[in-house]
N, C-alpha and C positions, 0 to 999 in steps of 0.2 A: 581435893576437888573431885568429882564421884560425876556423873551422867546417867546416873540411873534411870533405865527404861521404864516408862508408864504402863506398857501394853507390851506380852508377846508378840513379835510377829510370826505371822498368821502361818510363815516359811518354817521354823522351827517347829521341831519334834517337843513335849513336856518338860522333857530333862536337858536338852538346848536350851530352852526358854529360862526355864529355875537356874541354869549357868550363866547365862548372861545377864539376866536383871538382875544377880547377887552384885553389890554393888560395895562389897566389902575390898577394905585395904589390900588383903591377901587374901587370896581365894587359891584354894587348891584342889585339883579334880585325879582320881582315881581312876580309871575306866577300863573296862573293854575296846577292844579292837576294832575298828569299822563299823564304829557308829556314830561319826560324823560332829566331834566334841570340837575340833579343830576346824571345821567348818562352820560351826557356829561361832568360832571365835574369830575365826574372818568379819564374821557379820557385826559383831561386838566393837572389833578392831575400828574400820570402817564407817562407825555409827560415833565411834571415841574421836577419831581424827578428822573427820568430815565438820564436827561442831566446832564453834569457837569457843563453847564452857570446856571443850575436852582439852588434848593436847597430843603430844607426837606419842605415836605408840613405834617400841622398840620389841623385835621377834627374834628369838634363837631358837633352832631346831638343833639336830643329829646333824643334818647333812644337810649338802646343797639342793638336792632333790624336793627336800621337803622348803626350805627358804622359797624355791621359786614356785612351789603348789600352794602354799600357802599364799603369796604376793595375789597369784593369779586367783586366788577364790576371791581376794578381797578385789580384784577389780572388777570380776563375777559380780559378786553383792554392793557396789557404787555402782553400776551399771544400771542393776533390778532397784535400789534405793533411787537411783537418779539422785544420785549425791554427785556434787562438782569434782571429779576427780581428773588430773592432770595424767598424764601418760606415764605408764609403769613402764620401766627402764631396769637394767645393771645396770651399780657404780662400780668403786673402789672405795674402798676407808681403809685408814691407817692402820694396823694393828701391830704392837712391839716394833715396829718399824719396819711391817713389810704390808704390802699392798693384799687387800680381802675381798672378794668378790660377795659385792650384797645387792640387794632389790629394793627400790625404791617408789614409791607413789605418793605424790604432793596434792594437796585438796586446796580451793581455792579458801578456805579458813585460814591457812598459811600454817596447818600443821601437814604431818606426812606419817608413813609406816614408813620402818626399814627392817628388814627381814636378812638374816646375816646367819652361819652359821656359827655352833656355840665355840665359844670363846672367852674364857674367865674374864678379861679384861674390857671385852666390847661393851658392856654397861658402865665402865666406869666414865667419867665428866657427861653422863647423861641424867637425866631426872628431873628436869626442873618443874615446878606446877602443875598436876596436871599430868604429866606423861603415866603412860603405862609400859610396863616391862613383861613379856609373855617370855616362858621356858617351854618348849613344847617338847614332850617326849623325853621328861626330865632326865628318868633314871637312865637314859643313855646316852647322856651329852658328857664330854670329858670336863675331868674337874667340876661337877655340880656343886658343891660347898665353896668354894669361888665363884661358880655363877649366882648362885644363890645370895650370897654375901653383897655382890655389886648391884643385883635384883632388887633386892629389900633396901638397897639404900635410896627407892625409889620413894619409898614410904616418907622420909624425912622433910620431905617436901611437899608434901600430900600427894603425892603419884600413888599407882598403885601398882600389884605385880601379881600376875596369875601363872601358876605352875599347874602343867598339864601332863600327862604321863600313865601308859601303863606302866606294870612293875619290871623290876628289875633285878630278884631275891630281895630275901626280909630283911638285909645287911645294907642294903643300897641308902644312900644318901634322901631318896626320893619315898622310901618305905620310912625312914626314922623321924622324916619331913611328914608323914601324914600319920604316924603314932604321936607326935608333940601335938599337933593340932586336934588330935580326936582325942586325947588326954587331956586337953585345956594347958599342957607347960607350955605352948606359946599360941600366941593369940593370930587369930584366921579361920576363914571356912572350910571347910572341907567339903566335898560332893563325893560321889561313889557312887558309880553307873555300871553296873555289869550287862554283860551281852542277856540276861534273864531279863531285868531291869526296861532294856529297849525294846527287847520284841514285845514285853508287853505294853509299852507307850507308842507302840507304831515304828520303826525301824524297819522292818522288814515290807509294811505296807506302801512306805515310800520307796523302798528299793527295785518293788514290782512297781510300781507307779511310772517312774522315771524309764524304765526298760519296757514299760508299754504291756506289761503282764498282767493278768488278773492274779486276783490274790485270793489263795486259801490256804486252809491250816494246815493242808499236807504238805504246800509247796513250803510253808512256812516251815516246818516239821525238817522236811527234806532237806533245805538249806542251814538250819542250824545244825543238823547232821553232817553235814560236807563240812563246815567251818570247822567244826569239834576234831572232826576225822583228820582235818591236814595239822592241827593245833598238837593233835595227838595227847601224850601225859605234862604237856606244856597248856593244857587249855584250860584248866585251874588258873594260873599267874595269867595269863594272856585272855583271856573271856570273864572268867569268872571273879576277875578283882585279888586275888590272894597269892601273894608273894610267895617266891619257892625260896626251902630253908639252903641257906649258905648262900654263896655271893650268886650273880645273875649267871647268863651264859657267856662265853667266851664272843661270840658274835652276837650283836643284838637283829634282830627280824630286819630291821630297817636298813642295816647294813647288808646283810645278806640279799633283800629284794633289790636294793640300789644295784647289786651287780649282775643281776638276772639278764636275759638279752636274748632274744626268739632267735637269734643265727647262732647265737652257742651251742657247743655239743653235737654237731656236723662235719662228720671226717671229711667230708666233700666240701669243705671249707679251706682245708688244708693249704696253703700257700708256699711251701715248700720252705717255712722261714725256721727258726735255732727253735727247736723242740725239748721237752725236758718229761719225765716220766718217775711216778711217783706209785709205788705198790706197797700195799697195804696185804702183808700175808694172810692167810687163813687157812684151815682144812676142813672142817668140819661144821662148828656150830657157827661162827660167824661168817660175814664175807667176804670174798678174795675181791679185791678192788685192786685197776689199776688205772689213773689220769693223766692222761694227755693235756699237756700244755705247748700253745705256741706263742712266742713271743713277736705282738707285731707293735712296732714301736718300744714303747714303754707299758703297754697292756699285754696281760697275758689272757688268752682264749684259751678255752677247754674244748678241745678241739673231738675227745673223745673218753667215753668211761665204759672201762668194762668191768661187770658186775659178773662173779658167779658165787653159787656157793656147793660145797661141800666135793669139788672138782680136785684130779688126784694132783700131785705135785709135777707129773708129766704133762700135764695138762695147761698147768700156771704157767711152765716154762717155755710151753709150744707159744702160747698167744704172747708173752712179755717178746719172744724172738717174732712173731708178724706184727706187732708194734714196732720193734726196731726195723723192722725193715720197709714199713709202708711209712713211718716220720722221722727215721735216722736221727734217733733223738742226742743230745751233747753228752747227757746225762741220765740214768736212769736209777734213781734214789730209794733202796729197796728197805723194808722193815727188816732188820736180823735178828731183833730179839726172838727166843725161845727157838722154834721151826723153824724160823728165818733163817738160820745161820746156814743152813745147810742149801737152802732154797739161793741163797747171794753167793757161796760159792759153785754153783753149777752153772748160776745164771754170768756168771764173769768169765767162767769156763769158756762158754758160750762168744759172749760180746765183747768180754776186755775187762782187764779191772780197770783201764783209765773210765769207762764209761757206765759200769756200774759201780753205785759205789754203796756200803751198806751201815745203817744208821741205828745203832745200838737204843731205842725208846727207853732211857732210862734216866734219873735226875733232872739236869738244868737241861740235857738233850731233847727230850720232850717238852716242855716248856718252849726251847729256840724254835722247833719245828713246826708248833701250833699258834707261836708267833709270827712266824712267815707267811701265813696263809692269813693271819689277822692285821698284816699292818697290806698285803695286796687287795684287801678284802675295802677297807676303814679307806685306803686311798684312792678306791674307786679303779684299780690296776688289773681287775680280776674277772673277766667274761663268763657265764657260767647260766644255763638253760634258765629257765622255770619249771624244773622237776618237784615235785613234792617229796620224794624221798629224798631227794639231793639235802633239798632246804630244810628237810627235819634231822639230817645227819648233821648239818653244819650247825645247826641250833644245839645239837644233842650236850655239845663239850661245854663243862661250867666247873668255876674255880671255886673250892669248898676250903677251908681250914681246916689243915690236916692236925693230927695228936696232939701235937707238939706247937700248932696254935701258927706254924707256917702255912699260907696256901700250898693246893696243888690240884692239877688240872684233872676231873674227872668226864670218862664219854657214858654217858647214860645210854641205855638202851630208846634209840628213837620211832620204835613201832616199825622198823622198815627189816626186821629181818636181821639186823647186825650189831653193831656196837660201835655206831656212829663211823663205819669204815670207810666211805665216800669221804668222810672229813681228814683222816689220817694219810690217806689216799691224793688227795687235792693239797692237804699240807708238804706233803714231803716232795711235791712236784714242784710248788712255789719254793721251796728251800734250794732245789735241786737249781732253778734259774734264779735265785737270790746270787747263791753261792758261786756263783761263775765257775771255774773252771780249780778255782779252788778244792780241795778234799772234803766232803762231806764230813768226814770221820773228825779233821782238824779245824773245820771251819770252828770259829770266833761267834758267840751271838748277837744276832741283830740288833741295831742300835735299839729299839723297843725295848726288846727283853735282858740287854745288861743291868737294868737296874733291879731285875725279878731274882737274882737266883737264887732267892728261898724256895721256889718254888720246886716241888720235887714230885 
């Protein structure tokens, strides 16, 4: 059963419009970044469950962030439709037997949205007549071939299911999902909107519109230059539609902004609570980085990063020692490979070997360490500015298939001057208060990454 729109509305940009009136079984959209593809599937959403021909439409995102932005545009757009919509709420739903935090909005048609984060199994005993199933942000929901799978069983019923997503590398589940469709071996639409694509259908003229700017082509100019600039050699896969070769990044964009936080990265925030410390060597061509972590609760804040580069080894050790002593950290988790070695014995000289302790980056060790920082990151555990350089080091790291057809984690250069060293930096801080009070050199890998150690 299908609702297909007769008329764009008038609200929608061209390629908003051609995505929602496509009124096909399976639809799947490609895009760029911030132009608004998810917000016309609000509008879609909304228009499907408000009708009585429609039926319940079911939402999975990345994260809970996105569950409730998206909730909240559709009752944005029932609001501007003057569609009967009941009051949007959190529930709880079952999942494998433990309680999930989702959003909900009821239409007096007697269908609903529910917006949940992704979940292989949250589509299953759903589907019936009618409903629809959205993946938003496909290639970076966990287990996407199980979501997929309980998605499309939306089809057998005549439901439909729309997958939405930039990429995620040409390996991703969500890249081989939009080569079978654009090859005809399985049957659906495809769309494909790059950031080119929108500015010239209007995207950037709505952007100055809504902010109350006049528009011209400089401004127009000037702002797809800013987007490009923070995207950096990420803005190919992220703007311009085309997957980068080998697997995605180790953090996806949406993980990373979820933990961004305007009072992070303020030493004057300091609370006097169990500190941990994370340096990332360097001498010359790269950066010396070192991050401050405090743990308050169960979150850890980055309470401070100091960046320098090409600064002598007397130098690294004077500021690692006024760190220790302006946050009295438990632990301080130094890089010993290569330079290092010499740089973690002088610095224990210094502070103690119980309190520095130093982490040879080598094998399944580097793997544990960049999984520390990925499971504080993924569970929302991790306070951390809105830097540009910060967020393009933490994007930097991506898992490729090495010789021998094993993964293994590489740091790309992220335009900021280093070799993604704010991220090894922030990593070995979250290992540092992972690892309690335990040996860094003997710790055990995080429940995450026991099941990785091919990884080298």
């Amino acid at each position: 059963m299908t609702t297909r729109r007769e008329q764009p509305d008038p609200l929608l940009l061209p390629y908003q419009s051609r995505w929602v009136m496509d009124p096909a079984g399976l639809k799947v959209i490609e895009k760029a970044r911030r132009i608004g593809i998810s917000w016309a599937e609000a509008y879609d959403a909304v228009m499907h469950a408000g009708s009585k021909r429609g039926g319940n439409v079911y939402y999975q995102a990345y994260n809970l962030e996105m569950t409730r932005g998206f909730i909240e545009d559709c009752a944005g757009w029932a609001q501007t439709l003057q569609n009967r919509a009941g009051e949007s709420g959190e529930t709880l739903m079952e999942e494998d037997g433990r309680a999930v935090r989702a959003f909900r909005i009821s239409f007096a048609s007697g269908n609903e949205i529910l917006a949940m984060t992704s979940a292989p199994r949250a589509f299953r005993s759903k589907g019936r007549p009618g409903d629809l199933a959205i993946v938003d942000e496909a290639a970076f929901v966990d287990d996407l071939g199980e979501v997929l799978k309980a998605a499309l069983a939306f089809r057998v019923w005549g439901g439909r299911a729309h997958v939405i997503s930039t990429h995620n590398g040409e390996a991703s589940p969500f890249a081989n999902l939009c080569r079978e469709i654009g090859e005809g071996v399985r049957p659906g639409s495809l769309h494909r909107v790059t950031l080119e694509n929108a500015l010239e259908e209007g995207v950037f003229r709505r952007i100055a519109e809504t902010q109350g700017l006049p528009w011209s082509a400089a401004a127009e100019a000037e702002w797809e230059a800013a987007l490009r600039a923070e995207y950096g050699h990420h803005a190919s896969e992220e703007l311009d539609c085309i997957p980068a070769a080998g697997a995605g990044a180790w953090l996806a964009w949406e993980a990373i902004r979820a933990c961004e936080d305007p009072t992070a990265g303020d030493p004057a925030a300091f609370a006097g609570g169990t500190a941990t410390v994370g340096v990332d060597v360097a001498r010359r061509r790269d950066l010396w980085v070192a991050a401050v972590l405090e743990q308050v609760g169960d979150v850890l804040w980055l309470r401070e990063l100091a960046v320098r580069q090409g600064i002598p080894f007397s130098q690294q050790r004077a500021i690692v020692g006024d760190l220790a002593t302006r946050y009295r950290p438990v632990r301080i988790a130094v890089d010993q490979t290569g330079m290092g070695e010499a740089v973690v014995e002088q610095l224990q000289e210094d502070l103690g070997r119980s309190v520095v302790e130093g982490v040879l980056m080598t094998g399944p060790r580097r793997l544990d360490v960049a999984t520390a920082l990925r499971e504080a990151v993924e569970d929302r555990r991790l306070r951390v500015p809105a830097d540009g350089d910060l967020r393009r080091d933490l994007h930097a790291v991506r898992a490729e298939a090495g010789p021998t057809g094993a993964p293994r984690l590489l740091a790309e250069r992220s335009g900021t001057d280093g070799h993604a060293d704010r991220f090894w930096a922030l990593a070995l801080a979250c290992t540092a208060a992972r690892d309690g009070n335990a040996s860094i050199e003997g710790a055990s890998a995080g429940p995450r990454a026991a099941g990785l150690a091919g990884f080298y």
